[in-house]
C-alpha positions as CSV (number, residue, x, y, z in Angstrom):
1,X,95.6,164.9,138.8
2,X,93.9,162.9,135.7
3,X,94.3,163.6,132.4
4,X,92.0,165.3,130.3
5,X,91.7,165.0,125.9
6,X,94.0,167.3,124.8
7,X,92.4,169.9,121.8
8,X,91.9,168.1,118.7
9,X,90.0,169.5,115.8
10,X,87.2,167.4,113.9
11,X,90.3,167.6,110.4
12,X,92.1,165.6,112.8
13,X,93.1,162.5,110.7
14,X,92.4,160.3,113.3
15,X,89.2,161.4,113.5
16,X,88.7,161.4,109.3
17,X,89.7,157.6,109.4
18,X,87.5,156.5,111.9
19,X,84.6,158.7,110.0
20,X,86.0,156.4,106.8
21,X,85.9,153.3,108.3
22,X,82.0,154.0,110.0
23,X,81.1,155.1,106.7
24,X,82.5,151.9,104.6
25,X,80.9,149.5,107.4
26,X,77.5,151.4,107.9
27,X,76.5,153.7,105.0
28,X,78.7,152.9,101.8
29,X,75.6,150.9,100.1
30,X,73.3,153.0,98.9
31,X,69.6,151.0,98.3
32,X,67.2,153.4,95.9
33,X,63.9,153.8,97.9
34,X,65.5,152.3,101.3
35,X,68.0,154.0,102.5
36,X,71.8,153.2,103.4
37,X,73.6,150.2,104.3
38,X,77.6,149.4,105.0
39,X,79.8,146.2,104.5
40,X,79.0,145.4,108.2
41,X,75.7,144.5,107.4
42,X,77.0,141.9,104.6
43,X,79.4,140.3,106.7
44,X,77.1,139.4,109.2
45,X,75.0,137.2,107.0
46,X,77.8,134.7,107.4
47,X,76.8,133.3,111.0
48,X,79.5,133.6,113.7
49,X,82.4,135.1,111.7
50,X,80.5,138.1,110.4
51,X,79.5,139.0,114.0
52,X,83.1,138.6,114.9
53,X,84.4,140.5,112.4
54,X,81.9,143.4,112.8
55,X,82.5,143.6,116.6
56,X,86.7,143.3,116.3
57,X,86.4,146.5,113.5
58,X,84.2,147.9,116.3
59,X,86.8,147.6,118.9
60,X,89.4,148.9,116.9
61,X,87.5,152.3,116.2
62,X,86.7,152.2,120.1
63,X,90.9,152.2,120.5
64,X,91.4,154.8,118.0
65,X,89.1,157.2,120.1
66,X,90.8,156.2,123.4
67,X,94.1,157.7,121.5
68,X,92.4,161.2,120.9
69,X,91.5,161.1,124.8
70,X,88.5,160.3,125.0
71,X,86.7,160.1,128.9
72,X,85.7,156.5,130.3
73,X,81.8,158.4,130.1
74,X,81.9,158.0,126.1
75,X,83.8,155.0,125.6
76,X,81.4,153.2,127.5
77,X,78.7,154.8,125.6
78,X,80.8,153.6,122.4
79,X,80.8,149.9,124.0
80,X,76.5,150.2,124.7
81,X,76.5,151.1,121.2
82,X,78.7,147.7,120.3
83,X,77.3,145.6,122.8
84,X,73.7,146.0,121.9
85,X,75.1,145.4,117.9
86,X,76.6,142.2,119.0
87,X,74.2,140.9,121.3
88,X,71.1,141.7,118.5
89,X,73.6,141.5,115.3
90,X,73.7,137.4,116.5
91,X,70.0,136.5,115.9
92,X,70.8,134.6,112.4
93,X,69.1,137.1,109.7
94,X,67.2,139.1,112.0
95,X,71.0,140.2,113.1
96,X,71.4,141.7,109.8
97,X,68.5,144.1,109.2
98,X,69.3,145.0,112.8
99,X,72.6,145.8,112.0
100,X,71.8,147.5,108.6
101,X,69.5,150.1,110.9
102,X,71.2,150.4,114.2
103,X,74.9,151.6,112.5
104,X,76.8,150.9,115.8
105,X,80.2,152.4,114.4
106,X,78.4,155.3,112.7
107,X,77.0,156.3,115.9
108,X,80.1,156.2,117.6
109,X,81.9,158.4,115.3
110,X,78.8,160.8,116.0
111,X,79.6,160.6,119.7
112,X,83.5,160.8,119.3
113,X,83.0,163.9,116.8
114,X,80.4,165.9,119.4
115,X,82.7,165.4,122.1
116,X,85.7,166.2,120.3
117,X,83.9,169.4,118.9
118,X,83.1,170.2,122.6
119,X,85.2,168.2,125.0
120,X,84.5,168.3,128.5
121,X,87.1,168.7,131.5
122,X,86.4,164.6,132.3
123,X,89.7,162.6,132.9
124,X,91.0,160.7,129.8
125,X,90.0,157.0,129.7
126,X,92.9,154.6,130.7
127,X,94.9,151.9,128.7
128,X,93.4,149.4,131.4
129,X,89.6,150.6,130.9
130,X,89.3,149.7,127.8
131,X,91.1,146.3,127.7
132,X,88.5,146.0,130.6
133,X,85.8,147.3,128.2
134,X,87.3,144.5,125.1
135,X,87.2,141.8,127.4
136,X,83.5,142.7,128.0
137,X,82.4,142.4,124.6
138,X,84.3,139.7,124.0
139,X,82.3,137.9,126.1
140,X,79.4,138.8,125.4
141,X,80.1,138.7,121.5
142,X,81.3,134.8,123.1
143,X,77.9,134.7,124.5
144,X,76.2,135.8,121.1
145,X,78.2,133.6,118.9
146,X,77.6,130.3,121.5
147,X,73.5,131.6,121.4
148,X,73.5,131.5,117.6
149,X,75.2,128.1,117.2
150,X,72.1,126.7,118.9
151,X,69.7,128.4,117.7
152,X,71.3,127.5,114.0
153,X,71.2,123.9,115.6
154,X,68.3,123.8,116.9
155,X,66.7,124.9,113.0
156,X,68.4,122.4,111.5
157,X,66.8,119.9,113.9
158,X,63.3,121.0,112.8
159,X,64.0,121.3,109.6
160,X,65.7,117.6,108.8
């Protein structure tokens, strides 16, 4: 019979540090007249290693909720929410202001504290699902990295 998330409260202080951690990355910036942005958006100026950098923070929240039980339905709601930062975040610039608005970890610690505030009777996600789900976006944060090198490239041609 599967698993499911045993009761945790939204004090938890798992929970508290991944609200932390999505804070500092997406909303710890405050811009007068803008809005908020997080050190997630800074890092991925730097092309290549501030997508990588962004997306293994990302996983690591993603394995934090799978320790408070968390169903395979919202982790892989949690990975959508990565994936599409990755894939967009790599688009040199661009990647950035995506990044800035779309608050990937934020809206996973949105996700993580509903369910958790309301958890459902769905099995608890498996050790295997998400190394499944990391090796995913690793290729595909592969893929992103590999697409901006030649798009990079291919400006550099054009412009010398």
């Amino acid at each position: 019979m599967p698993r499911s998330a045993p009761a945790v409260r939204t004090e938890d202080p798992e929970l508290q540090h991944i609200r932390r951690l999505a804070y500092l990355l997406d909303d710890s910036i405050p811009v007068p007249g803008i809005g908020r942005f997080g050190v997630d958006a800074l890092i991925d100026l730097i092309p290549g290693v501030g997508d990588a950098a962004g997306s293994v923070i990302s996983l690591y929240i993603m394995g934090r909720a799978m320790r408070l039980g968390v169903p395979r339905s919202l982790l892989l709601r949690m990975a959508a929410n990565v994936g599409i930062d990755t894939v967009v975040g790599a688009i040199p610039f661009i990647g950035a202001l995506f990044d800035a608005g779309w608050k990937a970890n934020s809206r996973n610690a949105r996700l993580l504290t509903r369910y958790l505030e309301n958890p459902t009777g769905e099995a608890r996600a498996s050790k295997g699902f998400l190394v499944l789900l990391i090796v995913v976006l690793l290729l595909l944060l592969g893929g992103a990295i590999t697409l901006t090198v030649f798009l990079l490239g291919g400006l550099m041609q054009r412009l010398w």
